[in-house]
C-alpha positions in Angstrom: 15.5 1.6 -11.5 16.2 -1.0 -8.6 13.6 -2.9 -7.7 14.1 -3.8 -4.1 12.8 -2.2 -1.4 12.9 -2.1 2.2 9.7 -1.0 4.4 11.7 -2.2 7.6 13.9 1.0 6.7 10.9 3.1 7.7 11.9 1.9 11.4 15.3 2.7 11.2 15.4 6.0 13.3 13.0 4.4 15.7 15.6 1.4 16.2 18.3 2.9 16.6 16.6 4.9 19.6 15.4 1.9 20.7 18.8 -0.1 20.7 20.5 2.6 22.2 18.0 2.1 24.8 18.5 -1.3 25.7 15.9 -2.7 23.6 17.8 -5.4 21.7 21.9 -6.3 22.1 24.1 -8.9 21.1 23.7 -12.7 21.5 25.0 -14.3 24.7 27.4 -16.0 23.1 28.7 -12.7 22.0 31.5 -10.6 23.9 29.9 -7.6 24.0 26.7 -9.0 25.9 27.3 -8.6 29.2 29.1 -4.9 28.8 25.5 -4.3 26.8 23.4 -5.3 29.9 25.2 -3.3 32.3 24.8 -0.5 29.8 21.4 -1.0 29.7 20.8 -1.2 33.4 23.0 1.8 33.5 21.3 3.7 31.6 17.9 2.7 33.1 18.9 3.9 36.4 20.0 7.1 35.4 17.3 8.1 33.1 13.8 6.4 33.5 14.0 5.9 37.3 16.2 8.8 38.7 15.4 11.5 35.9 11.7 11.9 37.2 12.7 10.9 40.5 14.4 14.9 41.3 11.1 16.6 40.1 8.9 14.1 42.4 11.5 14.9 45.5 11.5 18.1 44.2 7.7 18.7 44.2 7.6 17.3 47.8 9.9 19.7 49.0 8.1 22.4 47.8 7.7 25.5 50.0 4.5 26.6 48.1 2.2 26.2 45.7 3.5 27.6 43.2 6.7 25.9 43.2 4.9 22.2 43.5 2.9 23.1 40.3 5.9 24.6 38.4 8.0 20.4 39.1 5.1 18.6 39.4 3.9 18.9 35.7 7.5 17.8 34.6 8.0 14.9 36.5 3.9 13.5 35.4 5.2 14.2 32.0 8.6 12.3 32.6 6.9 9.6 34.4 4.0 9.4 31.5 6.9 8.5 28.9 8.9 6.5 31.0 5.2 4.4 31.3 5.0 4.5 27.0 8.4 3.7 26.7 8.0 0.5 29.1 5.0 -0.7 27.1 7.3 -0.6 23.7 9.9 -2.5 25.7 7.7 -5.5 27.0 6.1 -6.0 23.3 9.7 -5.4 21.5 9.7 -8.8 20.3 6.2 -8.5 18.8 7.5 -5.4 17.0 10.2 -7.5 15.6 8.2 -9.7 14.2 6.7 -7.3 11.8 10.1 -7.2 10.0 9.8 -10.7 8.3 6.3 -10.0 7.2 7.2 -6.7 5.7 10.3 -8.7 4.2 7.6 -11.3 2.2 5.4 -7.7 1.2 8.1 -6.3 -0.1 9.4 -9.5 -2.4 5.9 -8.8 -4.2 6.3 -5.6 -5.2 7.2 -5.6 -9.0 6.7 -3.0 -10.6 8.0 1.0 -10.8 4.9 1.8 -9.3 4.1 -0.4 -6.6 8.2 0.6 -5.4 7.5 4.5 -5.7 4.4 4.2 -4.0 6.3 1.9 -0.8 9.4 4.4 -1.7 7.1 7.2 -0.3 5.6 5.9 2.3 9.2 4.7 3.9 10.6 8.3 3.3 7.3 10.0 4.7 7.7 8.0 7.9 11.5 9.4 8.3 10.6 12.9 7.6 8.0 12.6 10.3 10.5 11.0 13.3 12.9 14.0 11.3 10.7 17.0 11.5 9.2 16.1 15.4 13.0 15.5 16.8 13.7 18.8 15.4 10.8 20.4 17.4 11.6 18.6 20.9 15.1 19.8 20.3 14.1 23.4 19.9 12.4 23.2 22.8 15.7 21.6 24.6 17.7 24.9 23.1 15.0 27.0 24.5 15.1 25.8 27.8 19.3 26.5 27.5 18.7 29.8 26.5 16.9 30.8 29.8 20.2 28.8 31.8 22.4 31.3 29.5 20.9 35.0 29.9 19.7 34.2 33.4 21.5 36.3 35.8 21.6 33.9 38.7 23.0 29.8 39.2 19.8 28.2 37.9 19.5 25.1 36.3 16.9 24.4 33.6 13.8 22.9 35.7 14.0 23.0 39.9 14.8 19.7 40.7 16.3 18.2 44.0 19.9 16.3 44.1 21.5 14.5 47.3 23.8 17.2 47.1 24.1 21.7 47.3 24.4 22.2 43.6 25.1 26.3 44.3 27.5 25.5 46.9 30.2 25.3 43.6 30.8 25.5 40.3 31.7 21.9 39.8 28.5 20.7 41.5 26.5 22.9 39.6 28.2 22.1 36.0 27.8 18.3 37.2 24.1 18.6 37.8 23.2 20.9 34.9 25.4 18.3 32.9 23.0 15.4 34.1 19.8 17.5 33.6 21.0 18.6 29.6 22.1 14.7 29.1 18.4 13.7 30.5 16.4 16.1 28.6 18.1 15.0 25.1 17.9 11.3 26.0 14.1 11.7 27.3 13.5 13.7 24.2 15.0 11.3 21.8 12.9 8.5 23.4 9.5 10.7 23.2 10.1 11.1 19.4 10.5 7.6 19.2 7.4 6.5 21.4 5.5 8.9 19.6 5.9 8.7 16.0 5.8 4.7 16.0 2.0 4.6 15.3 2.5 7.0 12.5 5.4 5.2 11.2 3.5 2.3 10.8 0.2 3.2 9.8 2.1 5.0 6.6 3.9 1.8 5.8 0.9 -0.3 6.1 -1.0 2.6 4.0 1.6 2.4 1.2 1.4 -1.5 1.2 -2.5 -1.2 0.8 -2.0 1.3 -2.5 0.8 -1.3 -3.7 -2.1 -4.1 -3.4 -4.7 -1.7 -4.9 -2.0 -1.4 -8.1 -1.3 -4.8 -8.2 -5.1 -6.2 -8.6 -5.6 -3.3 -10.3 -3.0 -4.9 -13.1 -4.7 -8.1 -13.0 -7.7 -6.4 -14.1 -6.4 -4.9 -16.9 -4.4 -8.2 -17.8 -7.9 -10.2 -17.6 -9.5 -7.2 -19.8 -7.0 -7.8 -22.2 -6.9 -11.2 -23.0 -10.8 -11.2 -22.6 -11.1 -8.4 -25.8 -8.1 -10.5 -27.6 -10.4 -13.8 -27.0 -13.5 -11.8 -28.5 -11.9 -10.5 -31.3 -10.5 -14.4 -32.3 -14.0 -15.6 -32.1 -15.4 -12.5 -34.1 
């Protein structure tokens, strides 16, 4: 059995958001650095700023009640993440940071143990980013479903656009377009957000058992030469 392991690799799906994202990118001495920052600010503009901007607009506009509570909730919910997400993104470089210590944690685990113990807590952490993207994304296929069987030009949630999107078929397609593209991103980035803290209290948890074996040995190891030292002087 190998004896490396990598705890960083319990980050992987979160980083890969992340990048996406706009969190990291290449150096600026790099080629792709500027394309990468006008990705990133493209991206931002599109999705954290104007995403919960049509509910707010929309919310405004509303003709009742009814309508301002059935936007509103959405675009507090949008504009709770887009908050979260913001916090990860002003702290990213104190996140990296863990992944050098978790390196030097990782060179001291030894034995088949200590690596099926960090082994586990790695592959709970991905099962748990796993298992909540594949609940968001149900809830993204049911909200296509009511788009598909409904028997008038709808889109997904009410939400307000500087143009008609009945008037046509191409307006509505490019509207319900942006509104599927901004659900999956937002969703993808909620999974992220929340699943971080779970991520990383399992790896920390399985580092903590790998200590706990380790002194555990050390005990043992002191027993033993302690009994062998007895028996000489018997």
């Amino acid at each position: 059995m190998s004896l490396k392991i990598n705890s960083w690799d319990a980050f992987k799906y979160h980083w890969r958001v992340w990048d996406l994202s706009g969190f990291r990118g290449p150096q600026k001495q790099s080629a792709w650095y500027i394309p990468y920052k006008l990705y990133t600010i493209a991206i931002t503009l599109l999705f954290p700023i104007y995403y919960p901007t049509c509910f707010t607009v929309e919310s405004l506009l509303a003709d009742n009640l009814n309508d301002f509570c059935e936007v509103i909730y959405i675009a507090m919910a949008d504009l709770t993440l887009n908050i979260k997400f913001l916090t990860l993104f002003i702290v990213r470089r104190q996140l990296l940071e863990l992944r050098p210590i978790l390196k030097r944690l990782d060179a001291r685990a030894k034995s088949e143990k200590e690596i099926i113990v960090l082994q586990d807590g790695i592959n709970s952490a991905k099962k748990c980013f796993l298992i909540i993207l594949r609940l968001f994304y149900s809830a993204f296929v049911t909200s296509q479903l009511m788009v598909i069987f409904s028997s008038e030009t709808r889109l997904m949630y009410p939400a307000w656009y500087p143009f008609d999107y009945q008037a046509s078929k191409i307006k509505f397609w490019i509207a319900y377009g942006y509104q599927t593209l901004g659900f999956l991103v937002q969703c993808t980035q909620a999974c992220s957000v929340d699943t971080y803290p779970q991520a990383y209290m399992r790896v920390l948890t399985a580092h903590i058992r790998a200590l706990s074996l380790r002194i555990e040995r050390i005990g043992r190891k002191n027993f033993s030469s302690a009994s062998s030292e007895f028996m000489c002087l018997k």
